[in-house]
Every structure is written in structure tokens, then in C-alpha cells.
Backbone as numpy.savetxt, mean C-alpha at the origin, in Angstrom:
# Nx Ny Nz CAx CAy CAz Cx Cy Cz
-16.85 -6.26 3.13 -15.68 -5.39 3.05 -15.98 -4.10 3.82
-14.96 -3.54 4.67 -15.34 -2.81 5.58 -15.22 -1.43 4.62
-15.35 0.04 4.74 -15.59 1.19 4.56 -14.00 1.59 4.35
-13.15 1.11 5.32 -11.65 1.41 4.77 -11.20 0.84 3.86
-11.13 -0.61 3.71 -11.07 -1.17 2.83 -11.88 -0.91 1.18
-12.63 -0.41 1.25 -12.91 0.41 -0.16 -12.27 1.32 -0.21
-12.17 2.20 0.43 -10.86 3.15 0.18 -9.84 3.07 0.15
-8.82 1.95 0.37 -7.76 1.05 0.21 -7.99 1.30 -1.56
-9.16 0.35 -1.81 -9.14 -0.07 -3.41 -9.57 1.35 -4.19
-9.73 2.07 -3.42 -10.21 3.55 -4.26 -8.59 4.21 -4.52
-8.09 4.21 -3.69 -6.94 4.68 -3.44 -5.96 4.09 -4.56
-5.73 2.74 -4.24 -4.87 2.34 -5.28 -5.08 1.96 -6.45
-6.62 2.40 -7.02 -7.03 2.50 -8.20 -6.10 4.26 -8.62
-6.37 5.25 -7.57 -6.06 6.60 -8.13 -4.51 6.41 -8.04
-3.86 5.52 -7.53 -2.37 5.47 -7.83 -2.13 5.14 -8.97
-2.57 3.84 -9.43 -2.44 3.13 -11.00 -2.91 4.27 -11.69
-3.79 5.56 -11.71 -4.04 6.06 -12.77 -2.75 7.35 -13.09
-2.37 7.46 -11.89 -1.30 8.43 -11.92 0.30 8.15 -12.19
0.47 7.09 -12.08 1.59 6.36 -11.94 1.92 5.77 -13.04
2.51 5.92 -14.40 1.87 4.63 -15.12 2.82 3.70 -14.43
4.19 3.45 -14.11 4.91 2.74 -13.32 4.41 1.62 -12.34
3.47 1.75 -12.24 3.23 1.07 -11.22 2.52 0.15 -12.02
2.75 -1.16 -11.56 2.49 -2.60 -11.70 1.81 -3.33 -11.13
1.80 -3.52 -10.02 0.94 -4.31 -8.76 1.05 -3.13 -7.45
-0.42 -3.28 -6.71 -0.55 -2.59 -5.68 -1.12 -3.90 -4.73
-0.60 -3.56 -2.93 -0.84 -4.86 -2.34 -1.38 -3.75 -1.48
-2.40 -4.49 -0.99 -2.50 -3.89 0.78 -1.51 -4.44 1.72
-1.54 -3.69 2.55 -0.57 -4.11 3.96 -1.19 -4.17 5.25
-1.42 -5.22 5.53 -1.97 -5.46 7.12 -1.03 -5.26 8.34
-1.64 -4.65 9.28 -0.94 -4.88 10.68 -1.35 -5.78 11.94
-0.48 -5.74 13.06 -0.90 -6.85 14.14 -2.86 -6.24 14.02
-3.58 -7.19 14.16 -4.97 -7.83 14.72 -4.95 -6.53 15.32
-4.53 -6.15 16.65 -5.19 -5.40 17.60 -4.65 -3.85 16.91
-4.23 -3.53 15.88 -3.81 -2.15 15.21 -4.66 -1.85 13.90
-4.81 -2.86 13.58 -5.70 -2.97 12.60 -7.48 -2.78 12.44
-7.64 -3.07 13.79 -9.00 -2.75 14.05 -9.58 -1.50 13.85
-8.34 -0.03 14.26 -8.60 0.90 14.78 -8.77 1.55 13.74
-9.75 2.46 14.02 -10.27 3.44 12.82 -8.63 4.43 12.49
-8.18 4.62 13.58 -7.15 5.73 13.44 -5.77 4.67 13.33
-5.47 3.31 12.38 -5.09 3.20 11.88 -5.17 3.18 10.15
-3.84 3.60 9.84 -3.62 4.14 8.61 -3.92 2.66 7.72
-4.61 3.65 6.49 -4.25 2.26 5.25 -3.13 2.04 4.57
-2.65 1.23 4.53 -0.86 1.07 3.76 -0.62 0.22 2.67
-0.51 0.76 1.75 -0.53 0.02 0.50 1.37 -0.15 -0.06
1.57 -1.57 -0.44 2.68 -1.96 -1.31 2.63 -1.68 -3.02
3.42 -0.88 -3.01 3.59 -0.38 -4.41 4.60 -0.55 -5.00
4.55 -1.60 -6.36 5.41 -2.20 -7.17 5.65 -1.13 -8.09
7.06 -0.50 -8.54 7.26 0.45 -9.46 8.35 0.19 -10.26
8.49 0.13 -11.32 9.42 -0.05 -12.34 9.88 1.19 -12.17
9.04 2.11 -12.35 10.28 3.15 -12.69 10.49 4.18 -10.96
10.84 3.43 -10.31 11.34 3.89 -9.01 12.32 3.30 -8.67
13.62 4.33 -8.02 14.66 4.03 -7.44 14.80 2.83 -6.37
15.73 1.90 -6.48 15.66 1.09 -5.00 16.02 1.82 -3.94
15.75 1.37 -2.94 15.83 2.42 -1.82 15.46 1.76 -0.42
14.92 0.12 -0.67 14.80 -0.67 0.76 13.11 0.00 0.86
13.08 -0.19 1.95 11.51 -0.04 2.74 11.31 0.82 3.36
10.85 1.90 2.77 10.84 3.44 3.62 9.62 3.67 3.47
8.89 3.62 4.04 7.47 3.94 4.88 7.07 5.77 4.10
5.90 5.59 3.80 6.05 7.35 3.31 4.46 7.36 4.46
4.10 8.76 4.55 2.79 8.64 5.62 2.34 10.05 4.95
0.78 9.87 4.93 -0.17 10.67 4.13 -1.42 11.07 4.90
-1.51 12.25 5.36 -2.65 12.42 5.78 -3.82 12.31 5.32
-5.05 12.25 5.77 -6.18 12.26 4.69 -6.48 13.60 3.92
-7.72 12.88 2.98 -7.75 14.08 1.82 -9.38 13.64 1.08
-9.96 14.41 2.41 -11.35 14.12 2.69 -12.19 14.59 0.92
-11.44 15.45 0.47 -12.55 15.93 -0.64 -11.87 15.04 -1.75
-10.87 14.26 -1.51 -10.87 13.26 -3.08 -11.35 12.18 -2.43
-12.32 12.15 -1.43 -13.20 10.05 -0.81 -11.92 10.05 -0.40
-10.63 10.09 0.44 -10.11 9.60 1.00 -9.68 10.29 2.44
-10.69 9.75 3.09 -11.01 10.27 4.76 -10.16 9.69 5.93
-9.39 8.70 5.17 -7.93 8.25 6.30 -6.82 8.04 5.57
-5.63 8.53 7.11 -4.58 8.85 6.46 -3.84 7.18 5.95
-2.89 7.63 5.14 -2.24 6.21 4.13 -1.03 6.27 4.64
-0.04 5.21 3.97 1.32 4.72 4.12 1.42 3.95 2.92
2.10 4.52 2.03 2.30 4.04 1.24 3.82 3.49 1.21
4.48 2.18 0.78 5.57 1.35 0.24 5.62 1.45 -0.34
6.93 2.05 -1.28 6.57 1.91 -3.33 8.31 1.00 -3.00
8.32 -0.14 -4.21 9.45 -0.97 -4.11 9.83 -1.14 -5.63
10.98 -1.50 -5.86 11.52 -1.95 -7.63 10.64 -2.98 -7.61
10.49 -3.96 -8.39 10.12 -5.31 -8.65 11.29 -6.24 -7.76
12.42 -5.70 -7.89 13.66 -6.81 -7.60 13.37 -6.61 -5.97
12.85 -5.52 -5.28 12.96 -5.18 -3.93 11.62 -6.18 -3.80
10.60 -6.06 -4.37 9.44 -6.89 -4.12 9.83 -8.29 -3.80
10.66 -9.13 -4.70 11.13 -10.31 -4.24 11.70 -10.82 -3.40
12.74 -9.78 -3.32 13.34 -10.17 -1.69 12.51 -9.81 -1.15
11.16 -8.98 -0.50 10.33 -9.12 0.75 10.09 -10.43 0.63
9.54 -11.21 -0.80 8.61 -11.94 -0.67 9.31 -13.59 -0.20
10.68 -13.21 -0.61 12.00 -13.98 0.16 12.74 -14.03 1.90
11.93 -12.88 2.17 12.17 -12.10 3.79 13.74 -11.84 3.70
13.71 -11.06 2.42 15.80 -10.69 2.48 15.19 -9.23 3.22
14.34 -9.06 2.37 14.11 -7.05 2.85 12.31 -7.38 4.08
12.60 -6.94 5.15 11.98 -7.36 5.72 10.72 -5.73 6.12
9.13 -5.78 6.10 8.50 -5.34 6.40 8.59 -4.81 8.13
7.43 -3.59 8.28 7.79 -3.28 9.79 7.23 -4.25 10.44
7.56 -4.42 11.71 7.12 -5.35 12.49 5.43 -5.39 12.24
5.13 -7.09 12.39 3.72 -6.74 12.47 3.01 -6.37 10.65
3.87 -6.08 10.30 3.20 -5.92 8.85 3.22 -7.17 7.51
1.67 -6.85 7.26 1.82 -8.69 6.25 1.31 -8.24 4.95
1.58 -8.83 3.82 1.22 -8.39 2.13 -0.25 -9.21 2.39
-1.24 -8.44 2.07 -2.97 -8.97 2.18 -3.36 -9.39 0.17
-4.51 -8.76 0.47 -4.76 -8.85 -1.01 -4.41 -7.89 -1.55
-4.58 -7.97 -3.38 -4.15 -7.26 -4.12 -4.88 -6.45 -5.45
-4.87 -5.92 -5.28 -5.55 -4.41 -6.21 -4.85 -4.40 -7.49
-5.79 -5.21 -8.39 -5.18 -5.48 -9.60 -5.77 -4.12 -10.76
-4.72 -3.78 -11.77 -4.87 -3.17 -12.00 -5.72 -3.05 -13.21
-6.67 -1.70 -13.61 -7.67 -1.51 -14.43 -9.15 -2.75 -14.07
-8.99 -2.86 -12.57 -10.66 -3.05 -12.69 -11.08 -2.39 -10.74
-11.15 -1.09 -11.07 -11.40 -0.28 -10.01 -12.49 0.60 -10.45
């Protein structure tokens, strides 16, 4: 597991602790050749009960070197009902973007 990718799971461990709303956290992959790059962002799918629907709006986070998180994020937060239709392709991700693994919650 690469060095971002722990901070992926660091990250959406400190979401689940702040959030109680939140339910499932996914990573989000991009095309192969975007993904490689250090100065791409980590982007996590965030399942929230208690969040408005609102479709797929991209939020973007710079880093925040003194809480261990040294690259910037993108976080997705979705209803549950919005989660299904992605997982249906009604509500469709940005180009290039795929649901990876998942950051289950309380073992971070």
C-alpha cells in the first residue's frame, strides 16, 4: 500500500469520527495515468444519511500537513439513495473516476 493510500484510510477514519452520519467511505480512483501522480488528489465517496441530495458535487481540500494529511482531498458526500443510482450509472461519476476499495468503519 502506497504512502497516499494510508492517508486515504487515515483520512476517512477522521471523517467517520466526525461525522456520525456517515456510513460507508469509498475511495475514488482516476484514469491510470492521473493517478500515478503525487500531485493528484485523494478522493473519497462519502455515504451520508444525514446529508442533503444534491447529485455529485466534487468538494476540493487542500492539504493539512500538521493533522498527517500532506495531500490535498476531494471529497463526494452522497444520500444512500444517490449512492445507488451511481452504483446503477443513473448519477454518473467524473470522467475517469471508479469506486475502489472501502474504508469500513471503526477499524482505522
Amino acid at each position: 500500500m502506497s504512502d497516499k493510500d494510508e492517508v486515504a484510510k487515515k483520512l476517512a477514519h477522521k471523517h467517520y469520527d466526525i461525522e456520525p452520519g456517515i456510513t460507508r467511505i469509498f475511495k475514488l480512483r482516476d484514469k491510470p495515468e492521473f493517478e500515478s501522480l503525487s500531485s493528484t488528489p485523494i478522493k473519497l465517496l462519502e455515504i451520508n444519511i444525514d446529508t442533503a441530495p444534491s447529485g455529485i458535487m466534487p468538494l476540493h481540500f487542500g492539504p493539512v500537513p500538521g493533522s498527517g494529511i500532506p495531500y490535498s482531498s476531494v471529497i463526494v458526500e452522497v444520500t444512500p439513495d444517490e449512492f445507488e443510482r451511481i452504483k446503477l450509472q443513473e448519477l454518473k461519476l467524473p470522467d475517469g473516476w471508479t469506486i475502489d476499495e472501502e474504508y469500513p468503519k471503526g477499524t482505522g
